[in-house]
MINU-794494 format. One record per residue (C-alpha): residue in three letters; x, y, z. Coordinates in steps of 0.02 Angstrom, whole numbers, plus 32768, in hexadecimal, padded with zeros to 4 digits. Layout:
N
alaXYZ
...
END
This chain:
356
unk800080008000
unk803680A37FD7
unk80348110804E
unk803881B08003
unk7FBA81657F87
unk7F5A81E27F21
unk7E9981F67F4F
unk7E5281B67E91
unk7DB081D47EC5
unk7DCF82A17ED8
unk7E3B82AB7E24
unk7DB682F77DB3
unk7E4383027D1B
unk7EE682B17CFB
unk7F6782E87C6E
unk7FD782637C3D
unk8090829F7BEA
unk80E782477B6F
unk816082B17AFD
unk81CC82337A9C
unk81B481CF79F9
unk811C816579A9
unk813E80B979ED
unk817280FF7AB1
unk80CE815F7A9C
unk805C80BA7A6E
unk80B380527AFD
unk805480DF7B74
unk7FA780B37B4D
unk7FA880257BC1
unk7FC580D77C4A
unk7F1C81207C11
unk7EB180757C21
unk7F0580557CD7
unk7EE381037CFA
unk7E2C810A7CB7
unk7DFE80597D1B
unk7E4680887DC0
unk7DF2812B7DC4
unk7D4981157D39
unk7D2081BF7D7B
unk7DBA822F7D28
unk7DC9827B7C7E
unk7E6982457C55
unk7ED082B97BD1
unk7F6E829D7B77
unk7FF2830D7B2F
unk807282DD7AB5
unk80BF831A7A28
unk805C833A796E
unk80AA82AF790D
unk809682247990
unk7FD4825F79B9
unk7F8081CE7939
unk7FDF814579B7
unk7F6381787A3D
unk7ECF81BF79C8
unk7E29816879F7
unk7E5F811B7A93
unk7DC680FB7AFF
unk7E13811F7B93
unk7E5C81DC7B60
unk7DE382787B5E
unk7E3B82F17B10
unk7EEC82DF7A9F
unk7F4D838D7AC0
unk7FF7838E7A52
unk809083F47A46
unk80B684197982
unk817084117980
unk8168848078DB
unk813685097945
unk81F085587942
unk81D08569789C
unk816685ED78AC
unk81D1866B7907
unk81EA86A379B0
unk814186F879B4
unk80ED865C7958
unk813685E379C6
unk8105863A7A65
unk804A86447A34
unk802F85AB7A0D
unk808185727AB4
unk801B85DB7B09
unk7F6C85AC7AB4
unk7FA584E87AF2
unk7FD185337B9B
unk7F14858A7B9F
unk7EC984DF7B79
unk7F2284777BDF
unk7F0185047C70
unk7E4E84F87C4D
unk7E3D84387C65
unk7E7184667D26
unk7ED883C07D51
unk7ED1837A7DF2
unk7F53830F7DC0
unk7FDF82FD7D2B
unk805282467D00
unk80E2827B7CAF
unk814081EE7C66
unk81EA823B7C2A
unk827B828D7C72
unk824F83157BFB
unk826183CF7C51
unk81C4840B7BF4
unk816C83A07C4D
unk819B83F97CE8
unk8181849E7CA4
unk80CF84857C7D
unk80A884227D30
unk80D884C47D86
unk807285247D02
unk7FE184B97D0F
unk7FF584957DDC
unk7F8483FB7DF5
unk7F7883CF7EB0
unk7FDC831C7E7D
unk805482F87E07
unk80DB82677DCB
unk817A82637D8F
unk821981F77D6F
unk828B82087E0C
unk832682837DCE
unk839F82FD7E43
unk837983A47E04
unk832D84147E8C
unk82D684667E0C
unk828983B97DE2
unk825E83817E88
unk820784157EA9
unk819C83F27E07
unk813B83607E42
unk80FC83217EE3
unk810F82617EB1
unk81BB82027E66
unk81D2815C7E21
unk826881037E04
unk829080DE7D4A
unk82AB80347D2B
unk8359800C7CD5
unk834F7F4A7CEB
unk83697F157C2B
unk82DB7E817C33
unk825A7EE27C6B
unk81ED7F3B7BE6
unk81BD7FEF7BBE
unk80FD7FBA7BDE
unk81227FA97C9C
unk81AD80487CA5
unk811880A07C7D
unk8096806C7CDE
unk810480887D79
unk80ED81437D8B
unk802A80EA7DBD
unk806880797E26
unk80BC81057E8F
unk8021816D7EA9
unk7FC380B77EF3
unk7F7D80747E4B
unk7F867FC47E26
unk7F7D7F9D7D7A
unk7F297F047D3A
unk7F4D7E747CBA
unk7ECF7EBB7C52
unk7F057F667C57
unk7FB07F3C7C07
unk7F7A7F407B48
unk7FB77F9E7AE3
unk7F1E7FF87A89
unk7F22805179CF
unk7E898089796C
unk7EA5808578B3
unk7DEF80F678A2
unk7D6680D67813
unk7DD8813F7792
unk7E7180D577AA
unk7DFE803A77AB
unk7DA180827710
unk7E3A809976A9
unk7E99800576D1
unk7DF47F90769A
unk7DF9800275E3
unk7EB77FDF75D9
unk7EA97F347606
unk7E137F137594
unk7E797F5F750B
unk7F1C7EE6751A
unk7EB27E5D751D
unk7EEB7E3475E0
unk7E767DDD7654
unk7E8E7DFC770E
unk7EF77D797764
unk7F3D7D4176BB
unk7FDA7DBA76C0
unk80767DCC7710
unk80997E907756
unk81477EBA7741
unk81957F567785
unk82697F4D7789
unk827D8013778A
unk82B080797839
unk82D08140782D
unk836080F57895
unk83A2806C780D
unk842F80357880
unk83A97FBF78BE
unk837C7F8B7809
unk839E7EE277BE
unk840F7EFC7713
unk83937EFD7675
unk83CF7E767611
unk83857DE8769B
unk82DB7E5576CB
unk82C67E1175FA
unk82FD7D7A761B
unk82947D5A76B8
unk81F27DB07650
unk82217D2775AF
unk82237C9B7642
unk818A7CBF7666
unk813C7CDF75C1
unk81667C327585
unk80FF7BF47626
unk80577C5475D4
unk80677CE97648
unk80417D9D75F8
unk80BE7E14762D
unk808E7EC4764E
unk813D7F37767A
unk811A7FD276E5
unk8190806F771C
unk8188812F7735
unk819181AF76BA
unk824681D976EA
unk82CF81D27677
unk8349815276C4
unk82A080E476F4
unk827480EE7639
unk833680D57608
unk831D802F766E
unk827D7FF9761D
unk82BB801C754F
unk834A7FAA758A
unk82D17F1C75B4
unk82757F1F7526
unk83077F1874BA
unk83427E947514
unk82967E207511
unk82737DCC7492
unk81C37DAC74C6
unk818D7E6974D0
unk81257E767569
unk80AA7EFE757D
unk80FD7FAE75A4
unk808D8022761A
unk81268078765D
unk81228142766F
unk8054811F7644
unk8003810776F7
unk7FE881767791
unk8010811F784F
unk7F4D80ED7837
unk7F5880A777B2
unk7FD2803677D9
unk7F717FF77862
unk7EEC7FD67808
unk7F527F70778F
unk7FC37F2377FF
unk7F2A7EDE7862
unk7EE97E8477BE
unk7F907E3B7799
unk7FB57D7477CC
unk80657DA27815
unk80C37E50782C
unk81847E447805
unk81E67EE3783C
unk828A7F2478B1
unk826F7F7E7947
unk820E800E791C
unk815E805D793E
unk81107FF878B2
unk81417F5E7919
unk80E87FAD79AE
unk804D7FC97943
unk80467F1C7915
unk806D7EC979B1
unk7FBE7F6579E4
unk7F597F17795C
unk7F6D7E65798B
unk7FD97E1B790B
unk80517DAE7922
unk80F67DFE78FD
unk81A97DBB78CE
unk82277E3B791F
unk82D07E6478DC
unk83487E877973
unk83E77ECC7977
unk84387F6079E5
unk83897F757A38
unk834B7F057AD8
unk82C57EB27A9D
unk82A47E807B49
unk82827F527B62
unk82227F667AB9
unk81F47ED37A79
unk813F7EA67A3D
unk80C07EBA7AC0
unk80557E447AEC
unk80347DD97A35
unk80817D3C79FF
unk811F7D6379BF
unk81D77D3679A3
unk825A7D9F79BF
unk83077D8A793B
unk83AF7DBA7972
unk84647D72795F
unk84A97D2979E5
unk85337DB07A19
unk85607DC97AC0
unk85707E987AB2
unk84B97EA07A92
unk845A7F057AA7
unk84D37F837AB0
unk846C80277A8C
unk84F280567A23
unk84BF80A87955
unk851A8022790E
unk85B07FCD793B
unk863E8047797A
unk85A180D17949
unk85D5809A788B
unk84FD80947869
unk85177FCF7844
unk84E47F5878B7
unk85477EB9789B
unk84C67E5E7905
unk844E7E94787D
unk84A07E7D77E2
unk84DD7DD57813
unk842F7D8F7846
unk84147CFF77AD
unk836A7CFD7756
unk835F7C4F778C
unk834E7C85783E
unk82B97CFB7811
unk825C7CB077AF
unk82677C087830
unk82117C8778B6
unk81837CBF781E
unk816F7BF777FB
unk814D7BEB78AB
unk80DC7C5F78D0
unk807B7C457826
unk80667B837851
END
């Protein structure tokens, strides 16, 4: 029991924090469902930035999606600081009794002090300026095995709330558009649901991508074994660099959606597909969110940390005993060696067992 517990039954509305990147920003939805089922009573709100907002779009357990645009230097000194100060006005208006924030991130503070709920939650750091930010700390969890899902629901256990097995899911709604124009695309390739094979080898960070010549060679494997191939991957240029060199490399030309779908819309398709295939990246998240069961390239990552989330999967890494290291590539070269030596054999064993 703890005993400076926060009294759930006098927090009218709670802002959840989370200013990081797409697939750290899905692994929080489990935070909003705990949150909303220990205390049924609270409008719980979340803030995070523009980009990442479709990860928690739709979430039944969120009442209102405030985001920070981080374009907004873009528009000058002036710009920027009305637009901060419109999300400041909102945020101020919702009159939080109590705010989770799930980063070490000093905005975070900023606005807690701005916003001055009765309660609040933090990480545990040393800065006096932090500690007298918050009224509640948690310890963050550095214990390799032990995944980003529970880091995160931690700042709830400090304040007395026990999460629940059925809290833990991670949740993403694809929405009737994304649904809507997934069906149409499908419908026009000729692909049934459940009769395809998702594959999605690109990373913004492509020191955790697997070399292009056996992402083909996996994607012919499986074509010869009557699986459809549909390849996905963001509109960036190196992403797209990544994909060209597939194609030219298959001989078996699998479908190419890459640079054509918004974070919806990959939900939507990935939840149709009969197996997602991917590295560790937020696409892998939104699989593992929609239920599929998801074959997970490995390398300087812990896939203990950030591995798929509750779905059958199988994680893929080389056996090397400086993984994970963190590092961008070996020696920071951008090549992971535990990556590029991982055989297609290996791979496409873990997509033959998951498919049988």
């Amino acid at each position: 029991m703890v005993e400076d517990a926060v009294p759930l039954e006098q927090v009218r509305r709670a802002l959840v924090i989370k200013l990081r990147h797409h697939g750290d920003v899905l692994l929080t939805s489990p935070v909003f469902a705990t949150l909303k089922r220990a205390a049924p009573g609270c409008e719980v709100d979340a803030l995070v930035y523009a980009d990442t907002a479709p990860m928690l779009a739709d979430h039944p357990a969120i009442s209102q999606l405030h985001s920070i645009d981080r374009d907004w230097k873009r528009l000058g000194p002036l710009g920027q600081a009305g637009a901060e100060w419109l999300l400041l006005s909102r945020l101020r208006a919702r009159g939080y009794d109590l705010v989770v924030h799930l980063t070490e991130h000093k905005r975070g503070a900023w606005l807690t002090r701005l916003l001055a709920p009765r309660w609040s939650v933090a990480p545990k750091q040393k800065s006096n300026f932090w500690r007298a930010s918050f009224s509640h700390f948690y310890p963050r969890s550095n214990h390799p095995l032990r995944h980003t899902v529970e880091s995160n629901l931690d700042a709830l256990r400090r304040i007395g709330i026990q999460p629940e097995a059925t809290d833990k899911r991670v949740v993403m709604v694809p929405g009737a558009a994304a649904e809507v124009r997934i069906g149409s695309l499908l419908r026009e390739h000729g692909l049934d649901a459940g009769k395809f094979i998702h594959l999605h080898p690109a990373s913004r960070w492509l020191f955790k991508c697997w070399p292009a010549e056996k992402v083909a060679a996996l994607a012919d494997a499986l074509h010869e074994k009557g699986w459809r191939i549909v390849l996905t991957a963001a509109p960036d240029e190196k992403e797209q660099a990544l994909i060209a060199a597939v194609l030219s490399a298959s001989k078996t030309a699998p479908l190419d959606l890459s640079g054509q779908l918004s974070l919806r819309d990959l939900a939507a398709l990935t939840a149709k597909a009969r197996l997602f295939v991917g590295v560790d990246s937020a696409p892998m998240h939104i699989a593992a969110a929609m239920g599929t069961p998801t074959v997970a390239l490995f390398g300087p990552s812990g896939d203990k940390e950030w591995g798929p989330w509750n779905v059958a999967h199988r994680v893929v890494s080389a056996d090397f005993s400086c993984r994970p290291c963190g590092l961008d590539g070996c020696g920071g070269g951008k090549v992971s060696e535990c990556l590029t030596t991982l055989p297609v054999e290996q791979v496409l064993g873990a997509c033959n067992e998951l498919l049988a």
